[in-house]
C-alpha positions as CSV (number, residue, x, y, z in Angstrom):
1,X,23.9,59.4,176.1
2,X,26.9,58.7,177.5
3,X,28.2,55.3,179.5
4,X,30.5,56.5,182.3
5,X,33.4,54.2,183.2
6,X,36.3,55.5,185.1
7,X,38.5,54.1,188.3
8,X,36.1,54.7,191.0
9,X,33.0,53.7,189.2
10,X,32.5,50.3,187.8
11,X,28.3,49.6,188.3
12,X,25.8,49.7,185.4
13,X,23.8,52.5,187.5
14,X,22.3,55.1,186.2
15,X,22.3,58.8,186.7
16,X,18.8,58.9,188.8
17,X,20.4,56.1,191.2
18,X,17.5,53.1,189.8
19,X,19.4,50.3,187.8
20,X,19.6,50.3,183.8
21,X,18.7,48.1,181.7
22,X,21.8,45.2,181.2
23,X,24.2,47.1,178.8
24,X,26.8,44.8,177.2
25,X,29.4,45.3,174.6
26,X,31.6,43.2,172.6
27,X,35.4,44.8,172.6
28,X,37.9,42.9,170.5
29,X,35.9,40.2,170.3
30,X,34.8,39.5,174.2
31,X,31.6,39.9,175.6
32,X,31.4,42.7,178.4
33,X,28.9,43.8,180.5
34,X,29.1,47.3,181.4
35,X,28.8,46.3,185.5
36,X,31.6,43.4,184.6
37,X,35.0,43.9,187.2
38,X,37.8,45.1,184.8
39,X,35.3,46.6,182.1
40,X,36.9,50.1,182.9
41,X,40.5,49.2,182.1
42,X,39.0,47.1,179.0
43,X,37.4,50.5,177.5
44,X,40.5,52.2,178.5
45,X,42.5,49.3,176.4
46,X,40.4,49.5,173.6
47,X,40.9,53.6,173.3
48,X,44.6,53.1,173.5
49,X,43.8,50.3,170.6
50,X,41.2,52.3,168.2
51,X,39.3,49.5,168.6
52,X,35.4,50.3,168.5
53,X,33.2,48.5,170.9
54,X,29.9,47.1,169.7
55,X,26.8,47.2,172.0
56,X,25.1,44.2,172.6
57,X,21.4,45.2,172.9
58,X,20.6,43.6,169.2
59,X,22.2,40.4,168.0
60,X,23.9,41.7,165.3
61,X,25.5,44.5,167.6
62,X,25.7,48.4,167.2
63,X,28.7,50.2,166.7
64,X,29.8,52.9,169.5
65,X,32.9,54.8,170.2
66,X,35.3,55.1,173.1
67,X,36.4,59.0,173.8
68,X,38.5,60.4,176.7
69,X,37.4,62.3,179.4
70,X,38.5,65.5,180.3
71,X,38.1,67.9,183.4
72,X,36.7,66.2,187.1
73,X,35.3,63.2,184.9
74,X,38.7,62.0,184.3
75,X,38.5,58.4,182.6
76,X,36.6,56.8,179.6
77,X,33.5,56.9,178.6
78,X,31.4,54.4,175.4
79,X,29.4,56.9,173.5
80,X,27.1,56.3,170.6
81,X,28.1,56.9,166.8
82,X,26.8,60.2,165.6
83,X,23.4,59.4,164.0
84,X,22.8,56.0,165.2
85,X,20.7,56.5,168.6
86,X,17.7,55.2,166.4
87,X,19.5,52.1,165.3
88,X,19.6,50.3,169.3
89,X,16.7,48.7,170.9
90,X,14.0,50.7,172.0
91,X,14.7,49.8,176.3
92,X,18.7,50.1,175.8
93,X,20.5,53.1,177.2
94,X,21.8,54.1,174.1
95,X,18.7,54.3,172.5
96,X,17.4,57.4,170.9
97,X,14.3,58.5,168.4
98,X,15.3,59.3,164.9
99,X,16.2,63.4,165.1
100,X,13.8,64.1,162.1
101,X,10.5,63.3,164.8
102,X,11.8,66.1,166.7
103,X,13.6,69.5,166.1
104,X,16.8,67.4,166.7
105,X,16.9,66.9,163.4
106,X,17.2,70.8,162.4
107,X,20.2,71.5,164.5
108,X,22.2,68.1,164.2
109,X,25.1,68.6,161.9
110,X,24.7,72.3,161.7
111,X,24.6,73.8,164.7
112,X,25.8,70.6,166.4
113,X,29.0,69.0,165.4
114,X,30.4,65.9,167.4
115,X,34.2,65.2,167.0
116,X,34.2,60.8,167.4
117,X,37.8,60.9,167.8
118,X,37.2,63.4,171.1
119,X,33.9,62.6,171.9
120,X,33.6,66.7,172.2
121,X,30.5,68.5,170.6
122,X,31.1,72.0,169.0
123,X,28.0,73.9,169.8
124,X,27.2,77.5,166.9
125,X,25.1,79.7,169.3
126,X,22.8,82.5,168.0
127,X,23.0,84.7,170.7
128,X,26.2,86.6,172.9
129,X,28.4,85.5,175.2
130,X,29.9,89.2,175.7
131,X,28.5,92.7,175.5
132,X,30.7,95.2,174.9
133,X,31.5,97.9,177.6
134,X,29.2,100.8,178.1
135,X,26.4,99.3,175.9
136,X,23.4,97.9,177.5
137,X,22.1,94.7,175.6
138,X,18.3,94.2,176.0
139,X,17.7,91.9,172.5
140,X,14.3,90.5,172.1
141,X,12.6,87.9,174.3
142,X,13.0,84.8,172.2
143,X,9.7,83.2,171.4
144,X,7.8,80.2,169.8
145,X,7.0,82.8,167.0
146,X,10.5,85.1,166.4
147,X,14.1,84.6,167.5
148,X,13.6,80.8,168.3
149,X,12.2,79.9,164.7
150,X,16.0,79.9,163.7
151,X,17.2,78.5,160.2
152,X,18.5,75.5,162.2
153,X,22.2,77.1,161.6
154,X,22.9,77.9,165.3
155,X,21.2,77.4,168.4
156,X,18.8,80.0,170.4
157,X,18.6,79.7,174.3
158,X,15.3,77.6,174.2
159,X,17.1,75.0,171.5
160,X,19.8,75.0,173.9
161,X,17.8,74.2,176.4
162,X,16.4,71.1,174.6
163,X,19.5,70.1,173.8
164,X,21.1,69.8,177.4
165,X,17.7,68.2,178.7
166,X,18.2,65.7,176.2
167,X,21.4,64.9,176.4
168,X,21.3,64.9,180.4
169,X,18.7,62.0,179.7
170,X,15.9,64.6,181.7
171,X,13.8,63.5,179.2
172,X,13.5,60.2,179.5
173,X,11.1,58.4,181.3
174,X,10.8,55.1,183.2
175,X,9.0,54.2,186.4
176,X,11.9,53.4,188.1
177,X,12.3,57.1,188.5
178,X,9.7,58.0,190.1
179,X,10.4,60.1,193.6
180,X,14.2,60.6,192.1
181,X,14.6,63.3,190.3
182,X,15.2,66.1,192.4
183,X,16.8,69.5,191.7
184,X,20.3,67.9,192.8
185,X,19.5,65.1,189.9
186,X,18.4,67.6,187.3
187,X,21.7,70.1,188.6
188,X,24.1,66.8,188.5
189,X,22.7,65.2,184.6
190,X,22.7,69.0,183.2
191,X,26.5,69.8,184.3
192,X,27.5,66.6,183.5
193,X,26.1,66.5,179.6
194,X,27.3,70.2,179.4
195,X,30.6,68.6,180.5
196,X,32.3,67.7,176.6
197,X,30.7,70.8,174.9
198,X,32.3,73.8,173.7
199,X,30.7,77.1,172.0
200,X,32.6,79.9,170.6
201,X,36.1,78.2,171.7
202,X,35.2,77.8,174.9
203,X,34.0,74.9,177.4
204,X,30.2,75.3,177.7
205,X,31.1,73.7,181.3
206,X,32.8,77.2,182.4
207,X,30.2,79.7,181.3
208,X,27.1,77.4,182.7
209,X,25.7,78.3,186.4
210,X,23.2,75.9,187.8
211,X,22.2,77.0,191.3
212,X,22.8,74.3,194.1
213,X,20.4,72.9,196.2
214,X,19.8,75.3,199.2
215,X,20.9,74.5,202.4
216,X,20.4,76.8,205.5
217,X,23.9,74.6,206.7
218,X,26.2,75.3,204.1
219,X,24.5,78.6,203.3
220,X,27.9,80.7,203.3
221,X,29.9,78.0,201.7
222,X,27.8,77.6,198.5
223,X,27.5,81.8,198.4
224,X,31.5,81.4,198.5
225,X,31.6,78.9,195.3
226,X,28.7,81.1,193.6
227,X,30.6,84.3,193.8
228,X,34.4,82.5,192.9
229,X,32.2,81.3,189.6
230,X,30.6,84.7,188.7
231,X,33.8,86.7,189.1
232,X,34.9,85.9,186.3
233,X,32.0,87.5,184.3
234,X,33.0,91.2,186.1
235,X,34.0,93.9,183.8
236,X,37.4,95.0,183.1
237,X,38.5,98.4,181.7
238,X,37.9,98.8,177.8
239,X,37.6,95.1,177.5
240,X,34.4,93.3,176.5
241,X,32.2,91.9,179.5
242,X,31.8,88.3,179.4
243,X,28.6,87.2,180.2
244,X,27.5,83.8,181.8
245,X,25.0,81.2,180.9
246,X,22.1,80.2,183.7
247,X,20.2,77.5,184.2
248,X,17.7,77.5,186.9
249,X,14.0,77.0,188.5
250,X,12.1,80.3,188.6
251,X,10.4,81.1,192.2
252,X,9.0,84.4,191.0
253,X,9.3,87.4,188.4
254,X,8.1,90.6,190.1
255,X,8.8,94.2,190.3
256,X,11.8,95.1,192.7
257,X,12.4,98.4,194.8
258,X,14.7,99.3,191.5
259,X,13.2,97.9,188.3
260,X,12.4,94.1,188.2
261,X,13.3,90.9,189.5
262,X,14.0,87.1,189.0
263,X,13.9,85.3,192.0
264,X,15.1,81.8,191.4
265,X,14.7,78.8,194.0
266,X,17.7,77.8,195.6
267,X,19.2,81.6,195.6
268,X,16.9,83.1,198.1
269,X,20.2,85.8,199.3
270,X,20.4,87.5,195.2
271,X,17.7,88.3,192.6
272,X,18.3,88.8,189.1
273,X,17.4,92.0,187.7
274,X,15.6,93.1,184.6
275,X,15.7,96.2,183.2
276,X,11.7,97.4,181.7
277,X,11.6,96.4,178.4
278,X,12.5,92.5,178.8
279,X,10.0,92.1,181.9
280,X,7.4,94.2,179.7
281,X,7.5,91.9,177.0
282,X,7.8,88.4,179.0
283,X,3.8,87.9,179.3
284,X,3.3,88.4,176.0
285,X,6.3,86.2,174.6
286,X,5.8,83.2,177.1
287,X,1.7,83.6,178.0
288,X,1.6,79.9,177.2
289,X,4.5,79.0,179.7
290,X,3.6,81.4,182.2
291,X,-0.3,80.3,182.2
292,X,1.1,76.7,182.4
293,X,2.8,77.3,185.2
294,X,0.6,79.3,187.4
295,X,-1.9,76.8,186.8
296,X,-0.8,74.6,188.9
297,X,1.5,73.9,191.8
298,X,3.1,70.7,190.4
299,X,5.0,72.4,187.5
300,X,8.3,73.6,187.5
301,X,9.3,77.0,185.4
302,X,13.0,76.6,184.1
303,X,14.9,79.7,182.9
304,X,17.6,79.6,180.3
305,X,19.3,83.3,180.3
306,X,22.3,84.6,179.6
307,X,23.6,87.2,182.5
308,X,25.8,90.1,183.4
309,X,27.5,90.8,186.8
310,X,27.7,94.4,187.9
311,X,30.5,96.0,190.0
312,X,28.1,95.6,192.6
313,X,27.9,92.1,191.9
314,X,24.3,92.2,191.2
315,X,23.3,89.8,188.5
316,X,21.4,91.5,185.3
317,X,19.7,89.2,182.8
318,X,20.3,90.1,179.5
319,X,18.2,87.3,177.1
320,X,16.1,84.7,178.4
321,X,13.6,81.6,178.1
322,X,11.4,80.1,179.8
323,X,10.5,76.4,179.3
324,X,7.6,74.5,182.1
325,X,7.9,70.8,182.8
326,X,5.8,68.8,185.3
327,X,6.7,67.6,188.3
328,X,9.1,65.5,187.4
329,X,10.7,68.1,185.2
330,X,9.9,66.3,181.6
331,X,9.3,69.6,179.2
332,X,5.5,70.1,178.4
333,X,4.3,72.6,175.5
334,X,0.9,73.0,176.8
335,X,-2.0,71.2,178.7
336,X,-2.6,68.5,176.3
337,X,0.8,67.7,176.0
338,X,0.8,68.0,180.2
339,X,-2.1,65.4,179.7
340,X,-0.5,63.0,177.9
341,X,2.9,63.5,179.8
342,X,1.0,63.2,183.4
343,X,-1.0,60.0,182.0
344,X,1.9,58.1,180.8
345,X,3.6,58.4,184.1
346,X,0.5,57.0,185.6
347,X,0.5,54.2,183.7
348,X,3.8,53.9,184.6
349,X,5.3,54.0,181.0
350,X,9.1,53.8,179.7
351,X,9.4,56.5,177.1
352,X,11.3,59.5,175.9
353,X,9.7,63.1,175.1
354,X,10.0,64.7,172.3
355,X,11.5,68.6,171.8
356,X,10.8,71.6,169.7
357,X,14.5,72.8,169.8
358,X,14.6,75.8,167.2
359,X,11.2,74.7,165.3
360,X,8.1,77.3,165.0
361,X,5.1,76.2,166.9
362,X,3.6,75.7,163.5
363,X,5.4,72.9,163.0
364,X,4.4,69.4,164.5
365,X,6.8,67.6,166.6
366,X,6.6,64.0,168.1
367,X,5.2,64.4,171.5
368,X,6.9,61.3,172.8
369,X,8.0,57.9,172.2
370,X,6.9,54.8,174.0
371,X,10.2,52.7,174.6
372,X,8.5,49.5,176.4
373,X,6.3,48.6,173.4
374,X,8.7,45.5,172.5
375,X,11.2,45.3,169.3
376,X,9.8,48.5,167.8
377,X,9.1,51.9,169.7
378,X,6.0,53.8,169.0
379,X,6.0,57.3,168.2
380,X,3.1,59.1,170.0
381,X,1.1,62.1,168.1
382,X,-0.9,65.0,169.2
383,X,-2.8,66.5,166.1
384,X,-3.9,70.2,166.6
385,X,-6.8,72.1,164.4
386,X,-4.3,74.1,162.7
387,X,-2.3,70.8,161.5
388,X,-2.6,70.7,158.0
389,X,-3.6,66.7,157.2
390,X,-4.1,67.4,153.3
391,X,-1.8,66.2,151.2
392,X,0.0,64.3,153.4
393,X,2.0,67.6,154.9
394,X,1.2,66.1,158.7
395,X,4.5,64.0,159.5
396,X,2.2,61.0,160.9
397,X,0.2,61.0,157.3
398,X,3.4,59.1,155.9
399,X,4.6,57.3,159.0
400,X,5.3,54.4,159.4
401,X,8.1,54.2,157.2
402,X,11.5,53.1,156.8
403,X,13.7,53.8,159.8
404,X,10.8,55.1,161.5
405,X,8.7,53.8,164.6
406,X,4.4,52.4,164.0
407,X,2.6,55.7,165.3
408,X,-0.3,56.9,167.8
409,X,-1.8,59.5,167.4
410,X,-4.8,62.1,169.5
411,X,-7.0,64.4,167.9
412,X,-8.2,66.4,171.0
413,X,-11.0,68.1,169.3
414,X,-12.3,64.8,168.3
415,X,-12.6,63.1,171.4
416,X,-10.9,61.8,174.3
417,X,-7.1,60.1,174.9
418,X,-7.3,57.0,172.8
419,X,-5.7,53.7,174.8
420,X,-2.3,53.6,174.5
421,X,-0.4,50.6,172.2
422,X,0.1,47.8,174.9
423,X,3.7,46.7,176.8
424,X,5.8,44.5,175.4
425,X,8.6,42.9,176.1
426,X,11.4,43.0,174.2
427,X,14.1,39.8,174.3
428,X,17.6,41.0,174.2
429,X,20.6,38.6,172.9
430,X,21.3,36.0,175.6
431,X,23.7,37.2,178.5
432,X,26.5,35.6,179.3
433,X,29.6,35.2,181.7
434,X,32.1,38.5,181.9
435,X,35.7,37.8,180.5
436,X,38.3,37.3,183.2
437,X,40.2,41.1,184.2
């Protein structure tokens, strides 16, 4: 997570429009809160300084970084030290669960690489971003059993996928958000994390498409920006055709007059096309996701694909994934993970889920983490029948330890939900007075 801080933008408010918590730092010595008049020139100041603020949400402060802005988010911006999210309070904005309880902890450092003296992440993909002419690319569906179970070297669409939800802050949870994330937030966080990355030399920014909100009113003018972004995925003579990355909410995947078709909301005037073989093998690869998702009108079914553009200017999907969330698009793996997700939004919960990234489905990941349960977070566990408990192989058989968060944790087949660890409050350090601009 990022703390934005340019010219035009000087309020601790986050992305969903509900207040954050009160973020301070301490920059060369001074006490700043992030909504604190001036606090934008005194990031900018302590950039041109090297000097490395400290935030405020534990007595003894945590160090972050200040990096430069590039692109339309011209400005500052205090980011976290790589490896550190674990280290702030649980209810701070820079908090984050240690990357080993989810499949974070595979890709960081491998397939991830932040640059601290950029604040720009290098991204190692596993799959193209070209296809050379005259050759039709139809790869294997990734799924929770092949192409996504990855050595943790590069990234596969779904891990992708993870990774932008997570660092577009989609899945974090607190009720303050309820009735505010809308496809325009979940649009606005994804372009905006996507914003600093780069993968095979190029910004992640410039390849990503993320459909705008439909609007019968400016029907012709979003058309106009959709087709000035996909031109430049059309072929050229003898040279290889780029191919661009898409992000969007699937209305329907059907045959078409020609072949087969992905209708996505917020593009009713173009489908994507299929060709057989990849629509053939989607119910088998994603029968979880795709049961999910017709069970019930409240979920969501986000697609991850990479894409062609014809001469025509048809769009042709050449890899894809497919991930369901609920209604207020936090990433579910399958009904008792709904359950739990659905339950703590009820109770009206602060908390963070947890991802699979590239991980096999064999391997247990924390479903979420409470982040309102006072000084220490608390790492919530579903245990499955096919967990292996014995010898302490089950990652909550040795938790708590050392760096790690106390632990819940369900066995479904035993019984129903147990109650969830109580809210507590946690008091942060004192606040005080902003310096003088």
């Amino acid at each position: 997570m990022h703390t934005d801080a340019d010219t035009d933008t000087h309020a601790a408010v986050d992305r969903e429009g509900s207040p954050e918590l009160a973020t301070a730092y301490d920059i060369g010595g001074q006490r700043w809160p992030k909504d604190a008049p001036g606090f934008a020139q005194a990031i900018a100041n302590a950039h041109k300084q090297g000097l490395r603020p400290r935030c405020l949400c534990l007595a003894q402060g945590i160090e972050m970084y200040v990096a430069r802005l590039g692109g339309p988010y011209r400005g500052f911006i205090v980011k976290r030290m790589p490896d550190t999210g674990c280290q702030h309070a649980p209810d701070c904005s820079s908090y984050e669960p240690p990357a080993e309880l989810s499949g974070l902890g595979q890709v960081l450092g491998s397939a991830i690489a932040e640059d601290t003296a950029t604040g720009e992440t290098t991204l190692k993909l596993d799959f193209a971003l070209t296809q050379l002419p005259g050759r039709s690319q139809s790869p294997p569906v990734p799924s929770n059993h092949e192409r996504v179970a990855t050595d943790g070297n590069r990234l596969s669409l779904r891990s992708l996928l993870h990774y932008l939800w997570d660092q577009a802050e989609l899945t974090r949870w607190q009720p303050g958000f309820d009735s505010k994330r809308s496809w325009g937030t979940v649009r606005r966080q994804l372009l905006s994390a996507a914003e600093d990355k780069n993968a095979r030399g190029h910004s992640l920014r410039s390849r990503l498409y993320i459909p705008e909100p439909f609007s019968v009113e400016q029907r012709d003018a979003i058309n106009v920006r959709r087709l000035a972004q996909w031109s430049q995925a059309h072929s050229e003579p003898g040279q290889p055709q780029r191919l661009m990355l898409l992000i969007g909410e699937v209305k329907d995947i059907a045959p078409a007059r020609y072949g087969f078709k992905a209708v996505l909301k917020h593009v009713p005037d173009q489908a994507f096309s299929l060709d057989e073989q990849l629509y053939r093998r989607l119910s088998r690869h994603f029968e979880t996701e795709l049961t999910l998702w017709g069970a019930s009108d409240n979920m969501h079914l986000v697609v991850i694909a990479t894409f062609s553009v014809s001469e025509a200017g048809v769009p042709k999907v050449c890899e894809l994934s497919l991930m369901p969330v609920t209604q207020h698009w936090l990433p579910v793996e399958n009904r008792v993970d709904q359950q739990l997700v659905d339950h703590l939004v009820h109770q009206r919960r602060s908390f963070r889920k947890g991802l699979r990234y590239s991980l096999p489905a064999s391997t247990p990941v924390v479903n979420a983490i409470l982040s309102d349960t006072g000084a220490e977070p608390c790492a919530l566990w579903i245990a499955r029948e096919t967990d292996d408990e014995h010898e302490g192989r089950a990652p909550w058989a040795s938790l708590p330890a050392p760096g790690h968060p106390p632990c819940w944790l369900w066995r479904p087949a035993e019984g129903a939900m147990p109650p969830l660890p109580e809210k507590r409050v946690h008091t942060a350090p004192g606040q005080g007075p902003a310096p003088e601009p």
